[in-house]
Backbone as a printed PyTorch tensor [residue, N CA C, xyz], in Angstrom:
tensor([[[ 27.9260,  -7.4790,  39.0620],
         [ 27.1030,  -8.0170,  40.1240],
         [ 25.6450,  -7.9870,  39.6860]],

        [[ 24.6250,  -9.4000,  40.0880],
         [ 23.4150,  -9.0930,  39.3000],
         [ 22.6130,  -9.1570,  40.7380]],

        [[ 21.5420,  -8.4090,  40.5450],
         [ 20.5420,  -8.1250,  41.3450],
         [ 19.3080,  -9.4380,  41.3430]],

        [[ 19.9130, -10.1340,  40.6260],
         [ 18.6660, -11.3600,  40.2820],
         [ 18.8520, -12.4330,  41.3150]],

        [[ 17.5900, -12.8350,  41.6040],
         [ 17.6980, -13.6870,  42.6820],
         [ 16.9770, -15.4250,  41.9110]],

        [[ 17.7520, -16.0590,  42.7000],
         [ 17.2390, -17.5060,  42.1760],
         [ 16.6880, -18.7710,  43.5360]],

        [[ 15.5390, -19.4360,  42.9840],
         [ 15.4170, -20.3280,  44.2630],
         [ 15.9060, -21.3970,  43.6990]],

        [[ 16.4630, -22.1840,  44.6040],
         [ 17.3040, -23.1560,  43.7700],
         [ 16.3900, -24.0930,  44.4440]],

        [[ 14.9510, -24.2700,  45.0110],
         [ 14.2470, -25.3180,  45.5380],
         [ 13.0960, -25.2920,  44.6470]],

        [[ 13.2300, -24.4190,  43.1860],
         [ 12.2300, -24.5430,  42.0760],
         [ 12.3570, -25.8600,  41.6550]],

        [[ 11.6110, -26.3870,  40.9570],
         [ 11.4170, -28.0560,  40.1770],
         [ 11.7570, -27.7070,  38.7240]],

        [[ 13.0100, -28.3630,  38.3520],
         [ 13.2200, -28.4080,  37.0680],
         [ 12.2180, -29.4480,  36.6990]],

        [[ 11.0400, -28.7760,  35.1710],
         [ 10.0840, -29.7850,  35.3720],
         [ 10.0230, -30.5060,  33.4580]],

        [[ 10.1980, -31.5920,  33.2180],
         [ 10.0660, -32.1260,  31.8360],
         [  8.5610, -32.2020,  31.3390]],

        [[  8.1650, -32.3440,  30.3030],
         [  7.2990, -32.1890,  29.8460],
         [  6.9160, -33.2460,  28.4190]],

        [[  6.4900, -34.0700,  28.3330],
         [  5.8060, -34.1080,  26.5570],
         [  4.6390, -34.0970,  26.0820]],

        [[  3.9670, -33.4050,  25.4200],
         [  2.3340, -33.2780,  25.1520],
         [  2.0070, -34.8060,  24.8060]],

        [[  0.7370, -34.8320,  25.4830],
         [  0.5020, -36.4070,  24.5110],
         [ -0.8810, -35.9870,  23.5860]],

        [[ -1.6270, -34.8530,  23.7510],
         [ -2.4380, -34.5750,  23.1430],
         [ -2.5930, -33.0920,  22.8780]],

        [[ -3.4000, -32.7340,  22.2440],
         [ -3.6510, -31.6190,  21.2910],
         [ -4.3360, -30.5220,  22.0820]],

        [[ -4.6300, -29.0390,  22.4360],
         [ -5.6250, -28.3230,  22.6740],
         [ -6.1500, -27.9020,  21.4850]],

        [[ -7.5110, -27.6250,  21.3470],
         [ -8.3980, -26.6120,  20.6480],
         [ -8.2600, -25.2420,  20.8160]],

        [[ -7.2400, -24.7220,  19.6430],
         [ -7.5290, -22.8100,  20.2550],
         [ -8.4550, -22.3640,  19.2090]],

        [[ -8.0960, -20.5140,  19.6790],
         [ -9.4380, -20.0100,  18.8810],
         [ -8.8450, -19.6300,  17.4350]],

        [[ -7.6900, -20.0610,  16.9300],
         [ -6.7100, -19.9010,  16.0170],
         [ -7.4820, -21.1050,  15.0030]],

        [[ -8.2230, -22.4700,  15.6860],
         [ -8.4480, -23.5400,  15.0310],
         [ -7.4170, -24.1320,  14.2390]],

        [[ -6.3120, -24.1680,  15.2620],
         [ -4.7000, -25.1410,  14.7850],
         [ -4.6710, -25.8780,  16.0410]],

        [[ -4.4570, -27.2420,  15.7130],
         [ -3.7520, -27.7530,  17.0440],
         [ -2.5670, -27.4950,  17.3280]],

        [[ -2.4790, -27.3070,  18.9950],
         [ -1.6850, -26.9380,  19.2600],
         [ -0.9140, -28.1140,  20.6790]],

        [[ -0.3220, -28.3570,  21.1070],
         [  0.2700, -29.4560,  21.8070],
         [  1.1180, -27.9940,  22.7740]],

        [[  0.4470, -27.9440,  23.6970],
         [  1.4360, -27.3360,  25.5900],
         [  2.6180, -27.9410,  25.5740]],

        [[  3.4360, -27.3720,  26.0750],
         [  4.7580, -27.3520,  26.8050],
         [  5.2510, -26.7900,  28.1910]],

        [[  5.7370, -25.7830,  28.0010],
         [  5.7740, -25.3490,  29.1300],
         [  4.5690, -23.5290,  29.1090]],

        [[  4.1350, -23.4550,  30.2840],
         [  2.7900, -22.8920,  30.5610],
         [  2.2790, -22.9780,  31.9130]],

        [[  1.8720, -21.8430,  32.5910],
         [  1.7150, -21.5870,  33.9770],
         [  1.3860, -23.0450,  34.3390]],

        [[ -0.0760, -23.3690,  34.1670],
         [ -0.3840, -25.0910,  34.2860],
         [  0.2640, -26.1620,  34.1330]],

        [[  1.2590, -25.9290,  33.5000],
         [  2.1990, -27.3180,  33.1730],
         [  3.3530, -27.3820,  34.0730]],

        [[  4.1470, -25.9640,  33.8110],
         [  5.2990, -26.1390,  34.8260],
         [  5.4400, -24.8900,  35.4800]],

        [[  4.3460, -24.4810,  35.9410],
         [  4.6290, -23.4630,  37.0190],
         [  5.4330, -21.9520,  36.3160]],

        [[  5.4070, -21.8930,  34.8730],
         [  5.8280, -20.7930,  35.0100],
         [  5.3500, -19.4720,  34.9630]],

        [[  5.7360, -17.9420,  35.1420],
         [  5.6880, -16.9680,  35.6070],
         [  5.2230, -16.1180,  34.0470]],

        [[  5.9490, -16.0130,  32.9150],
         [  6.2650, -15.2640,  32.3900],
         [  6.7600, -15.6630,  30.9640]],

        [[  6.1140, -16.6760,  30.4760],
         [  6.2100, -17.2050,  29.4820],
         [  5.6960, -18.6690,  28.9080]],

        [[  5.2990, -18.9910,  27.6730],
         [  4.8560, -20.3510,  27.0770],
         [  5.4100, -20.6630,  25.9920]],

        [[  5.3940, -21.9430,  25.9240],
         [  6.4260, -23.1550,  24.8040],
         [  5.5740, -23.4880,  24.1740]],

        [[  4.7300, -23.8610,  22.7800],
         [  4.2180, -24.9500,  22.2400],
         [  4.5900, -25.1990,  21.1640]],

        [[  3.5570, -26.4990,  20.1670],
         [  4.3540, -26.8340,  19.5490],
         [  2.9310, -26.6070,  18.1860]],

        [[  2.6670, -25.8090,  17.3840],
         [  1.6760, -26.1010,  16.5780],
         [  1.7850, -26.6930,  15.2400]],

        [[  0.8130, -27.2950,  14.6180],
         [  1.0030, -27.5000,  13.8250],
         [ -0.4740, -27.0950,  12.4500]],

        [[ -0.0360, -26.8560,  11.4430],
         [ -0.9460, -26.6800,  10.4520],
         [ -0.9600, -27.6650,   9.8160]],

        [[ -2.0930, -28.1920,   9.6730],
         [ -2.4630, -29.5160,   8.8820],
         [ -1.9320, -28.7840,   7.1330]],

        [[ -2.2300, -30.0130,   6.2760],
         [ -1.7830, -29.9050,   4.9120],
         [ -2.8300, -29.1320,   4.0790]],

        [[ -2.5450, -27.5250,   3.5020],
         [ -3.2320, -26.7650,   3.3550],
         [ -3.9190, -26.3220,   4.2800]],

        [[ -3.8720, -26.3910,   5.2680],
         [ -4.8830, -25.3730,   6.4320],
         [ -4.0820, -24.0510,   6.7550]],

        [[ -4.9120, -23.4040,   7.5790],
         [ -4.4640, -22.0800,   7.9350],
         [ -5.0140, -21.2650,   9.1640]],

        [[ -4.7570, -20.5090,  10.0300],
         [ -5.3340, -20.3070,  11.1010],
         [ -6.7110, -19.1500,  10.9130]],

        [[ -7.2330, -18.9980,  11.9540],
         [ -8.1190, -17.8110,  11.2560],
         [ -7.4280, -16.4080,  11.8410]],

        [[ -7.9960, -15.2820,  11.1540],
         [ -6.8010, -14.3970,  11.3710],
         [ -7.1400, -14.2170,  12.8000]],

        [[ -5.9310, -13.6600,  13.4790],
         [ -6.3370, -12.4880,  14.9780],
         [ -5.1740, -12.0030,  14.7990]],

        [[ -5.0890, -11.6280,  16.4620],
         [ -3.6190, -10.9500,  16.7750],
         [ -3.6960, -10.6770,  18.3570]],

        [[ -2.5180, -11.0330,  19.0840],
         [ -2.4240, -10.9690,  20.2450],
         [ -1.7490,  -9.3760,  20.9530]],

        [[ -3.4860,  -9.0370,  21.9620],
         [ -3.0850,  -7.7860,  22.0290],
         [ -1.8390,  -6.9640,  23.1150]],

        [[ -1.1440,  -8.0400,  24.2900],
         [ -0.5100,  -7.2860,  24.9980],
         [  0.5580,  -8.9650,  25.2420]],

        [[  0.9740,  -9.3550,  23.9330],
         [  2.0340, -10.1970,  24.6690],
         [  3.0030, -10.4380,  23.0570]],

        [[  3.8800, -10.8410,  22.9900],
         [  4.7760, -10.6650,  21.8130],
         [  4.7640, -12.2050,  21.6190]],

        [[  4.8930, -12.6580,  20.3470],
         [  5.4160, -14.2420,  19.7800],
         [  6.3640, -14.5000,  19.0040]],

        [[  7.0270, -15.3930,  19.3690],
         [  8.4720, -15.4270,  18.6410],
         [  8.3180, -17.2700,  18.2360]],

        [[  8.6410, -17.6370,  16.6050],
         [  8.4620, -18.8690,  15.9750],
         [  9.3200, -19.2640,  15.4500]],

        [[  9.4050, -20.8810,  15.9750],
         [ 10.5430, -21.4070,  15.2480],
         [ 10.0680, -22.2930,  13.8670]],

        [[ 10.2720, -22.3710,  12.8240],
         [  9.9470, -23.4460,  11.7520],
         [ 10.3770, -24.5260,  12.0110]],

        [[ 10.4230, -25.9530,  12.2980],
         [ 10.9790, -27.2950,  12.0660],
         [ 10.5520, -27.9510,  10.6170]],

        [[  9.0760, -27.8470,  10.4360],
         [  8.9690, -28.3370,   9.2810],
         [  7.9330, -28.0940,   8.0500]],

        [[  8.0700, -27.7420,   7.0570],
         [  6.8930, -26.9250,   6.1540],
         [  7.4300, -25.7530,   5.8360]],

        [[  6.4440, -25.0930,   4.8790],
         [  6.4370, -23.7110,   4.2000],
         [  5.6680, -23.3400,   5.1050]],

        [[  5.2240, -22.3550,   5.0390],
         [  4.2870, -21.4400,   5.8390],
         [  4.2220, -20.1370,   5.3690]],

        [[  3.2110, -19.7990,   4.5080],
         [  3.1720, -18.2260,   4.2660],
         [  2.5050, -16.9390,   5.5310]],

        [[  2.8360, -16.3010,   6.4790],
         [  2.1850, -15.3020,   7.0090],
         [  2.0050, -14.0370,   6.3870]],

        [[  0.6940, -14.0740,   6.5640],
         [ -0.0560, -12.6750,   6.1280],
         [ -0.3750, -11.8420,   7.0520]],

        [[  0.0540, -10.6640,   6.8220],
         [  0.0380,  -9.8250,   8.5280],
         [  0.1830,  -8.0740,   8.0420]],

        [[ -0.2860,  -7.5670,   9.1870],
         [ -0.5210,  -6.0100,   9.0420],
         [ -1.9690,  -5.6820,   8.4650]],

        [[ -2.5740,  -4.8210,   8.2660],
         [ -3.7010,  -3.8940,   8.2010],
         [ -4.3770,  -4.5460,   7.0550]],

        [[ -5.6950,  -5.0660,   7.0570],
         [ -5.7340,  -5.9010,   5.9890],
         [ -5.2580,  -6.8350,   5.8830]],

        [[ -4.0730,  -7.9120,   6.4060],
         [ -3.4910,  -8.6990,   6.1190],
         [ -2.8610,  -8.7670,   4.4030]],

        [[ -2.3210,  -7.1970,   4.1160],
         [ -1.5000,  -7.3000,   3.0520],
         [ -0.3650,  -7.6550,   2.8580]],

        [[  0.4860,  -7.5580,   4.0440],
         [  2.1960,  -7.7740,   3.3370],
         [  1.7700,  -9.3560,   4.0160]],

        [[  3.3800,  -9.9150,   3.8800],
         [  3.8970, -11.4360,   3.6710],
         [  5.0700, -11.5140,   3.6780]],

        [[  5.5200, -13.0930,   4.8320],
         [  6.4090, -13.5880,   4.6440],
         [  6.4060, -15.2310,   4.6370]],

        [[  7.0220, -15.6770,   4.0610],
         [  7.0370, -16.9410,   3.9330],
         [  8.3710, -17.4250,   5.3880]],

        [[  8.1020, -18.4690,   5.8880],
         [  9.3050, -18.9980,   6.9120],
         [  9.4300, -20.4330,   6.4310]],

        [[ 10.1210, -21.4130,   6.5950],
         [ 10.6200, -22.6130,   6.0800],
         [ 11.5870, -22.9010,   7.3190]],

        [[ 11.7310, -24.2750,   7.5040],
         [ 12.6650, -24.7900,   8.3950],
         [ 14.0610, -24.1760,   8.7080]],

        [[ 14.0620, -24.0500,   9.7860],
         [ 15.0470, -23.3440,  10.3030],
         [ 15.1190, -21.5290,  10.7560]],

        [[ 13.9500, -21.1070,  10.2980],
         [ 13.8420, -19.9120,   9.9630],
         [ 12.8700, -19.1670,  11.5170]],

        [[ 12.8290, -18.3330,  11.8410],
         [ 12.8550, -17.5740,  13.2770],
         [ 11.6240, -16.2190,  12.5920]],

        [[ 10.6460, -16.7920,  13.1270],
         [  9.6980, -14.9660,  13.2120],
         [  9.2490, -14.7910,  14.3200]],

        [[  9.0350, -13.4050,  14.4420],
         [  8.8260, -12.0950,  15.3620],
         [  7.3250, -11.4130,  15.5030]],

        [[  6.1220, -11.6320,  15.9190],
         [  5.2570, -11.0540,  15.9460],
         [  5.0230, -10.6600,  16.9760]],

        [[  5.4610,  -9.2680,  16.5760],
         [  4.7060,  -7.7520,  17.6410],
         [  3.5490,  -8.0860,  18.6540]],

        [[  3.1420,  -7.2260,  19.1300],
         [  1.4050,  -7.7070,  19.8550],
         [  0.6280,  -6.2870,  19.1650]],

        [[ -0.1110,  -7.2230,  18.9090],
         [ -1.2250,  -6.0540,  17.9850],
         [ -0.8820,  -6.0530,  16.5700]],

        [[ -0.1710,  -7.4710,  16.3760],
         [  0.2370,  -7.0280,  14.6930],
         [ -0.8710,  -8.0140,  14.0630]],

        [[ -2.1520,  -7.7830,  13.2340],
         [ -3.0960,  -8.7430,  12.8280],
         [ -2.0110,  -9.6620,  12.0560]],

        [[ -2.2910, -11.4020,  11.7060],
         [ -1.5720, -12.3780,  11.4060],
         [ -2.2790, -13.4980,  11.0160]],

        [[ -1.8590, -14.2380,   9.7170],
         [ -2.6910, -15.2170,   9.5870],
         [ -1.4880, -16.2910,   8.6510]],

        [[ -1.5900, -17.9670,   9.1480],
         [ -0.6950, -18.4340,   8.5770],
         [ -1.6590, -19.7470,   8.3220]],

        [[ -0.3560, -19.5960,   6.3470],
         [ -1.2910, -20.6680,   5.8310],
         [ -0.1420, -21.4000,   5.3610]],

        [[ -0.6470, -22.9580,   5.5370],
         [  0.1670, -24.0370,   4.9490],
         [  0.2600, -23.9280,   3.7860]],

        [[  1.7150, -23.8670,   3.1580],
         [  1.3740, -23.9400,   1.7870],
         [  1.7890, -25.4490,   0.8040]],

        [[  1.7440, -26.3100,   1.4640],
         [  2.1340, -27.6250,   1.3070],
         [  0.2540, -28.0140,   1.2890]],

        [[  0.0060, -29.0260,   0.4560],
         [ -1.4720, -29.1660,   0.3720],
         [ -1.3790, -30.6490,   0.9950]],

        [[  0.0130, -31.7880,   0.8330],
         [ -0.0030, -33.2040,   1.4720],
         [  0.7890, -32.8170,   2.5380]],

        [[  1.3820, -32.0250,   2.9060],
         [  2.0560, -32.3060,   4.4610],
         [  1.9860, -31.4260,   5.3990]],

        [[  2.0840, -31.9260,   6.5630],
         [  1.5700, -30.6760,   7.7270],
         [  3.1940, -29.7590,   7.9170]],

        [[  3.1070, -28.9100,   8.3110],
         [  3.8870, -28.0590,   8.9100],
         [  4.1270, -27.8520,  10.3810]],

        [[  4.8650, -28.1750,  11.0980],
         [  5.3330, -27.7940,  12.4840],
         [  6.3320, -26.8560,  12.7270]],

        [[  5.2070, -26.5140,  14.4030],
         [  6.6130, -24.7880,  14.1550],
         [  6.2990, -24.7380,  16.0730]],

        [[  7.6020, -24.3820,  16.8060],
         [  7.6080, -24.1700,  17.8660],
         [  7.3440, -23.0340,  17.8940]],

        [[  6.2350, -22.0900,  19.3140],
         [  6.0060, -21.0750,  18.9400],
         [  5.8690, -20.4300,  20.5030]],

        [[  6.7550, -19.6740,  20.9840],
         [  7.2040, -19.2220,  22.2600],
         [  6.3860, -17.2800,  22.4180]],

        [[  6.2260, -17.7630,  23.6000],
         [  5.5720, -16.2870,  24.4070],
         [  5.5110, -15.8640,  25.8400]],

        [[  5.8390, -14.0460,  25.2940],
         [  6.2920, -13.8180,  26.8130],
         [  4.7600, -13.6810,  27.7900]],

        [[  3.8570, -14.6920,  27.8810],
         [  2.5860, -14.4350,  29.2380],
         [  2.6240, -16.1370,  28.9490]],

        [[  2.7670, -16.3220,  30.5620],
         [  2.1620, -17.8250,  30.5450],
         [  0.8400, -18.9520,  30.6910]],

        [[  0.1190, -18.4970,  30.1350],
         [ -1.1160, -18.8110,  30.2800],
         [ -1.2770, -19.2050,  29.0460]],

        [[ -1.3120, -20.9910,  29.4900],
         [ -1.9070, -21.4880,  27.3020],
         [ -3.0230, -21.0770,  27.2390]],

        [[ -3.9760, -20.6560,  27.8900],
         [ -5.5000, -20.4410,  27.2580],
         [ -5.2390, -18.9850,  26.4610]],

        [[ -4.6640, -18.9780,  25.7510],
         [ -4.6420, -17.6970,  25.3990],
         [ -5.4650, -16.4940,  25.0290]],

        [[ -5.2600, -15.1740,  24.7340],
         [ -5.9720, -13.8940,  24.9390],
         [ -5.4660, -13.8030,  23.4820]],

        [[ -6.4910, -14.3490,  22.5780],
         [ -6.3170, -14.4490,  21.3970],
         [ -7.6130, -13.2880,  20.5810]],

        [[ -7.4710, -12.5770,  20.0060],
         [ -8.1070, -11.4840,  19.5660],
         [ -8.7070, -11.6270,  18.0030]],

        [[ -9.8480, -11.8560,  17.8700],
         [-10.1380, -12.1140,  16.3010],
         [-10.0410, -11.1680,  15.0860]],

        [[ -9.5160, -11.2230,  14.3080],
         [ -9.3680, -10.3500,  12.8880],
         [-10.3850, -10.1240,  12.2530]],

        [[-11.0240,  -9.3000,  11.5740],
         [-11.4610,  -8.9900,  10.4600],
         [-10.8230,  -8.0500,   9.1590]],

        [[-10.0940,  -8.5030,   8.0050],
         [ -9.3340,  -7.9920,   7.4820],
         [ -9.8630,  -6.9570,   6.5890]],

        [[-11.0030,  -7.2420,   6.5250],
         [-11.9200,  -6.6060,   5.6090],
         [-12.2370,  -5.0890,   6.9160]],

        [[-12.1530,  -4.9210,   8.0140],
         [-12.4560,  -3.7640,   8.4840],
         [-11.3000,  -2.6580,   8.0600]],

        [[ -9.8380,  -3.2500,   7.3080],
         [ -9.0470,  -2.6390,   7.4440],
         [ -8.4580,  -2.4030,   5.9500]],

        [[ -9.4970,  -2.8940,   4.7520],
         [ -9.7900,  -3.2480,   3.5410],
         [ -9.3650,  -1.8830,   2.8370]]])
């Protein structure tokens, strides 16, 4: 028996970006679903992309977790204290960033962009994006 309750007079609501936001990451990023878009509570959808050779600037998000899907590109992330360790993700491939884990991702394709769906549990696209300095942790 579940204790969860449902309104069934919520709006199943569709969505397609037709344009880009500016974050403080300096990646475009294209909304999905997000308190503003479809009313939700407790989570956001988007869709970013890294241009060919670009890369975000570092931060790290301090009280909400991110979970990424690859569709298309390499992508190397650099992450932890300093931004020393690394993983590379490629299509099809699923990462996990903690909150509070510093992070920085770079295209490693120099002619093609990379797209990656990139889901979180607070719904608010303006996000509470936290800036890096890797060198404080040098």
């Amino acid at each position: 028996m579940s204790n969860v309750t449902h309104d069934a007079r919520a709006p199943v609501v569709k969505l397609r970006p037709e344009r880009e936001i500016a974050t403080m990451q300096r990646l475009p990023y294209f909304v999905g679903i997000s308190a503003s878009t479809a009313g939700s509570t407790g989570l956001s959808m988007y869709m970013v992309v890294v241009p060919p050779g670009g890369h975000a600037e570092p931060h790290f998000h301090a009280d909400y977790e991110t979970a990424i899907y690859m569709l298309e590109g390499m992508i190397e992330t650099r992450y932890g204290p300093g931004l020393r360790e690394s993983v590379i993700t490629e299509p099809g491939d699923f990462l996990f960033i903690p909150p509070g884990v510093p992070h920085q991702p770079f295209n490693l394709d120099a002619n093609a962009a990379a797209r990656a769906i990139v889901a979180r549990n607070h719904a608010d696209e303006h996000e509470r994006v936290v800036p890096y300095d890797p060198s404080e942790d040098a």
